[in-house]
C-alpha positions as CSV (number, residue, x, y, z in Angstrom):
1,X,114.4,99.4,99.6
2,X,115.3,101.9,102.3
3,X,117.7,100.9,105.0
4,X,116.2,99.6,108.4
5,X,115.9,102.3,110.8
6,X,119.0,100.8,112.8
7,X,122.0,98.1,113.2
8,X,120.2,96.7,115.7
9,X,117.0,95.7,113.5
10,X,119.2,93.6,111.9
11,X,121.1,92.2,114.7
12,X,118.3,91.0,116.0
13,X,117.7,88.1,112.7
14,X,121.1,86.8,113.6
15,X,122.3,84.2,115.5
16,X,125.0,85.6,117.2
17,X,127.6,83.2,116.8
18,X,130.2,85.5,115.4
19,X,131.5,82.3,113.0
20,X,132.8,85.2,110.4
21,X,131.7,82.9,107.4
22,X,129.9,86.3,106.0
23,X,133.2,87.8,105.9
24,X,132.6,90.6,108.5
25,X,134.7,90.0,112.3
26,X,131.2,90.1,114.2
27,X,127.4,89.3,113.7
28,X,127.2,93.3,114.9
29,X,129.9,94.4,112.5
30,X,127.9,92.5,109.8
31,X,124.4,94.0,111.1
32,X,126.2,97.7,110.5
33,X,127.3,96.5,107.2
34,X,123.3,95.6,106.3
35,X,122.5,99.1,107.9
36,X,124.7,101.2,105.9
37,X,123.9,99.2,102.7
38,X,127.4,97.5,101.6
39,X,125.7,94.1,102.2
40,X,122.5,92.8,102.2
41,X,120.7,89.8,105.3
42,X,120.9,87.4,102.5
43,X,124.5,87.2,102.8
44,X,124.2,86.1,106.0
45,X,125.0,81.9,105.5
46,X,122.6,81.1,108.6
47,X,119.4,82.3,107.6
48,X,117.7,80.1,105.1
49,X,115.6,81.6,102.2
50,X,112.0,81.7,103.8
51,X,113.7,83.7,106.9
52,X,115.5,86.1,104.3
53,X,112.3,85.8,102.4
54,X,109.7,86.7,105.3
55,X,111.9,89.3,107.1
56,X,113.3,91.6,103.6
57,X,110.2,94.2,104.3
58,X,109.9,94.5,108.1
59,X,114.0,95.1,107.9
60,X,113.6,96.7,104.4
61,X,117.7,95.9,104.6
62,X,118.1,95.3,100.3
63,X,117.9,91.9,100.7
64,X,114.9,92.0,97.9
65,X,116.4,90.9,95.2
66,X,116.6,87.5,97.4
67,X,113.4,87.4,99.0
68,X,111.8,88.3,95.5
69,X,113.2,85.8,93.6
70,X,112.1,83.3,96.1
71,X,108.6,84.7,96.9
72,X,107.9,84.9,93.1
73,X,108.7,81.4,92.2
74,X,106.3,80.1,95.3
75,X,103.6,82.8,93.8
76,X,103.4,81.2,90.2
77,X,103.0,77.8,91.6
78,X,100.4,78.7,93.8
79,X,98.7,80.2,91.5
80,X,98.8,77.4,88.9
81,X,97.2,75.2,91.5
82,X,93.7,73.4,91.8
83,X,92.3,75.8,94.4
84,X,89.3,74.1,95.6
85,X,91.6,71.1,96.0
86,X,93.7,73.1,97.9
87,X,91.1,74.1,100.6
88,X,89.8,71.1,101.1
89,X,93.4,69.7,101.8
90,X,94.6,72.4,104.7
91,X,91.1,73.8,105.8
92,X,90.6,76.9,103.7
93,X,87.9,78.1,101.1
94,X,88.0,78.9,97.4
95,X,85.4,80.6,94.9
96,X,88.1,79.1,92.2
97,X,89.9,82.4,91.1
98,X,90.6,83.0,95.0
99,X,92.3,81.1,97.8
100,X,91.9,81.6,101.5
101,X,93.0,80.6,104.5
102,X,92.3,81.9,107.9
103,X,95.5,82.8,109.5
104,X,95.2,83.9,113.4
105,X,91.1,84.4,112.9
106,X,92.4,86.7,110.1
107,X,91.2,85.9,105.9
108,X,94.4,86.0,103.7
109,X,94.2,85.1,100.2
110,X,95.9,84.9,97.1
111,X,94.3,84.7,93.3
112,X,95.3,83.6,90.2
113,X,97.3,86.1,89.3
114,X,99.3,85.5,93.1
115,X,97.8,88.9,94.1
116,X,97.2,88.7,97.8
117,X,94.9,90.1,100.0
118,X,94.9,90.3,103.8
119,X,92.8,91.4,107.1
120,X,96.4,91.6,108.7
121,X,97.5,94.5,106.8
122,X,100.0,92.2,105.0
123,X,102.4,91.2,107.3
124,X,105.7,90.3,105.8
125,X,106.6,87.0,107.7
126,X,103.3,85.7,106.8
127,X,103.7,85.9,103.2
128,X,106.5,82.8,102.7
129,X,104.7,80.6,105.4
130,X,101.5,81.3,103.5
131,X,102.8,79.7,100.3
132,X,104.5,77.2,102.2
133,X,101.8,76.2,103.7
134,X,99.7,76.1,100.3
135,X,102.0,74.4,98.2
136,X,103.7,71.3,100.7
137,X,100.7,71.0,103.4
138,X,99.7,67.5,103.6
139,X,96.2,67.9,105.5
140,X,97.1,66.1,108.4
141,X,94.6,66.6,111.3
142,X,95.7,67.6,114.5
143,X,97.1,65.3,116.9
144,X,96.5,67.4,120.0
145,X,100.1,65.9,120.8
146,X,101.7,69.6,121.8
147,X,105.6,69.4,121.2
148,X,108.7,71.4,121.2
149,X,110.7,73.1,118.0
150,X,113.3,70.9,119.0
151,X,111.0,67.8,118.8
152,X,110.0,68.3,114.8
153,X,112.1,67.2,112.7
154,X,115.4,69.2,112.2
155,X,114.3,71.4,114.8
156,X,117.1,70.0,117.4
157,X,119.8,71.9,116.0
158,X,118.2,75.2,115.7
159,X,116.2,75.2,119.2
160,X,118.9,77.1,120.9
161,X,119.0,80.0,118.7
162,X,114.9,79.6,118.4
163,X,115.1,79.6,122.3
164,X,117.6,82.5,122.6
165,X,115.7,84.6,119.8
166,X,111.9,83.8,120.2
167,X,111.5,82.3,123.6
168,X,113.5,84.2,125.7
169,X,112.2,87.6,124.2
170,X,108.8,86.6,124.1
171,X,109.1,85.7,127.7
172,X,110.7,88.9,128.7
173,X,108.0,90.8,126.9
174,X,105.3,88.6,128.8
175,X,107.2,89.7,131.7
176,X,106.3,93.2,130.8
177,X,103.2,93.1,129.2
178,X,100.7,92.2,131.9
179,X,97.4,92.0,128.9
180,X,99.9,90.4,126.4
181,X,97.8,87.0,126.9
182,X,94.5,88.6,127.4
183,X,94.8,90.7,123.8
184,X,95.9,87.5,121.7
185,X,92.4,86.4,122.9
186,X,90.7,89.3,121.4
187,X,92.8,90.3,118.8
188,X,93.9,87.2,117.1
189,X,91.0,84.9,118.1
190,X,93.2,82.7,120.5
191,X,91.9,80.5,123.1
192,X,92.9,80.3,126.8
193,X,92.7,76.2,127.9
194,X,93.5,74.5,130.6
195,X,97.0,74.6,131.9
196,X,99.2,72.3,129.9
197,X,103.1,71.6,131.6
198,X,101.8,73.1,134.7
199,X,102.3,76.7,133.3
200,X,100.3,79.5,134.5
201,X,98.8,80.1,131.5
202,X,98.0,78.5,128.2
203,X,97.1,80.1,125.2
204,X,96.5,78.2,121.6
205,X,96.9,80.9,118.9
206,X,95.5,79.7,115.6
207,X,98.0,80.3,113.1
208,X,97.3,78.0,110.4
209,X,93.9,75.7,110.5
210,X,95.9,73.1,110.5
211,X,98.8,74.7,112.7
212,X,98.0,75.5,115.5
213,X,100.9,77.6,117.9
214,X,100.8,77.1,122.1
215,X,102.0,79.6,124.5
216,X,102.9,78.1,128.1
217,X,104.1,80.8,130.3
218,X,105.0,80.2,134.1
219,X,105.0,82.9,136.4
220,X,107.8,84.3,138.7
221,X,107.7,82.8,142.3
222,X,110.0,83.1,145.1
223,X,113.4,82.1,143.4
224,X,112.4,81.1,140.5
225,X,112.3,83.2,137.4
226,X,109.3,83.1,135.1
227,X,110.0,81.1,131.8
228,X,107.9,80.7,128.6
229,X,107.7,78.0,126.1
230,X,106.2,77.3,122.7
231,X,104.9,74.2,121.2
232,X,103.3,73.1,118.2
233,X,101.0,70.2,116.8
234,X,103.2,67.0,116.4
235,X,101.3,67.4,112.8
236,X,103.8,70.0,112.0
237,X,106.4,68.4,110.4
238,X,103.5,67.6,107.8
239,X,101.4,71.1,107.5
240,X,103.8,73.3,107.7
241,X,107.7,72.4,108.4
242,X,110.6,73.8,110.1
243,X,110.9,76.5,108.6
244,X,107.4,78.3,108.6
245,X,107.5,77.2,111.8
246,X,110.4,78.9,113.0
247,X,109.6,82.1,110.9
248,X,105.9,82.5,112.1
249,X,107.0,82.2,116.1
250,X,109.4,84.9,115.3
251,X,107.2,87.2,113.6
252,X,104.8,86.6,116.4
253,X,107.6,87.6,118.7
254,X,108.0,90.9,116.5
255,X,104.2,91.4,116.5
256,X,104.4,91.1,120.5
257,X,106.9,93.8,120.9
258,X,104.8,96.2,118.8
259,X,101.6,96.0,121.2
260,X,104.1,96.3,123.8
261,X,105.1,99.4,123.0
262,X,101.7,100.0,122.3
263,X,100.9,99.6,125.8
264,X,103.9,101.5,127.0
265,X,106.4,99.3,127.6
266,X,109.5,99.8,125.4
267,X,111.5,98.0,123.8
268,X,114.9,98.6,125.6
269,X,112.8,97.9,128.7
270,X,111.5,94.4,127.0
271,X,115.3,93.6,125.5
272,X,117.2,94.5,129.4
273,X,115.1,92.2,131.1
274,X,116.4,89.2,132.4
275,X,117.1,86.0,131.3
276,X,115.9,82.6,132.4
């Protein structure tokens, strides 16, 4: 794998903390390391497997041989399951020699041979919530109960680095990015509904059929700043997890900043922005 195209694509996976456990002084010293290819984003001790898993090709930092290993063993099971079981169980569809699953109004699919096969171009941080989601969804239906990453379970002790490293940017991007709400509409076949929290605006992106992402977003008023919050089905914890559901909101957040600069804003304008 080539080396990401900066430090700071790499910095931006970490969680900041500077706890030194990788061995390097700094989370930024240890982003450089990853950048000039003396370590790799798996030796960081605070990202768990999926996140190294979904995040090795957009870095392309040489974490592979991790995210391989990983991704490979979820592949074979997948594709030694019962596959029309499997869509009747988290609301896909199966000819039996394929597997698929709408994911944001998008087919993705995966045979029997774990070949996939996308409408989104293959987006790395889609690929371990895919299997994820195939292998340990229980077909829960939907509560319509929206709650925080905090509120699933083992979600309190990583909100504040979800907060920091999801919310926050996606908020600042909003911010920004005055059609950001009106394109996940078209693009990614989301729904606006009626204000939930009191926010501004409410928009239900359907990740998963059976997980379903909300994006509450409160304008700026007179001394107050804007915020932005996400929430998820309380069926989470069964469908997909913690961890998918940490690792989709932040490759939704990546996905954000790249129609942002799409639309001209950049990305040092989206990162300077302030906080909440």
């Amino acid at each position: 794998m080539k080396r990401p195209k900066h430090a700071m694509e790499v910095f931006q996976l970490l969680e900041k903390s500077n706890c030194r456990e990788c061995g390097e002084k700094t989370c930024l010293a240890f982003a450089g390391a990853v950048y000039q290819g003396r370590r790799t984003l798996g030796d960081c001790p605070h990202l768990d497997r999926q996140m190294v898993a979904a995040f090795a090709a957009v870095a392309d930092d040489g974490a592979g041989s991790v995210a391989d290993d990983f991704l490979e063993k979820m592949r074979q099971q997948a594709a030694r399951l019962d596959f029309h079981e499997v869509a009747e169980r988290i609301g896909g569809r199966s000819d039996g020699d394929r597997l698929t699953v709408k994911i944001l109004g998008k087919d993705f699919s995966v045979d029997r041979k774990g070949k996939f096969f996308s409408e989104l171009h293959m987006l790395p941080w889609v690929i371990a919530p895919f299997l994820t989601y195939v292998l340990t969804c229980r077909g829960r239906r939907l509560r319509g109960e929206w709650v925080s990453l905090r509120e699933l379970r083992g979600g309190a002790e990583r909100y504040p680095l979800f907060n920091r490293r999801v919310e926050m940017a996606m908020q600042q991007i909003a911010d920004r990015y005055t059609d950001l709400f009106a394109d996940l509409v078209d693009l990614f076949q989301g729904r606006q509904i009626e204000s939930h929290f009191d926010s501004d605006i409410s928009v239900v992106l359907p990740v998963f059929p059976l997980a379903p992402l909300m994006i509450c977003y409160w304008r700026a008023e007179e001394g107050m700043d804007s915020d932005l919050l996400l929430f998820f089905d309380r069926s989470a914890d069964d469908n997909i997890g913690i961890d998918s559901a940490y690792t989709l909101a932040a490759g939704l957040t990546q996905m954000f900043e790249k129609l942002a600069q799409r639309h001209g804003v950049s990305f040092d304008q989206v990162s300077a922005g302030s906080s909440r």
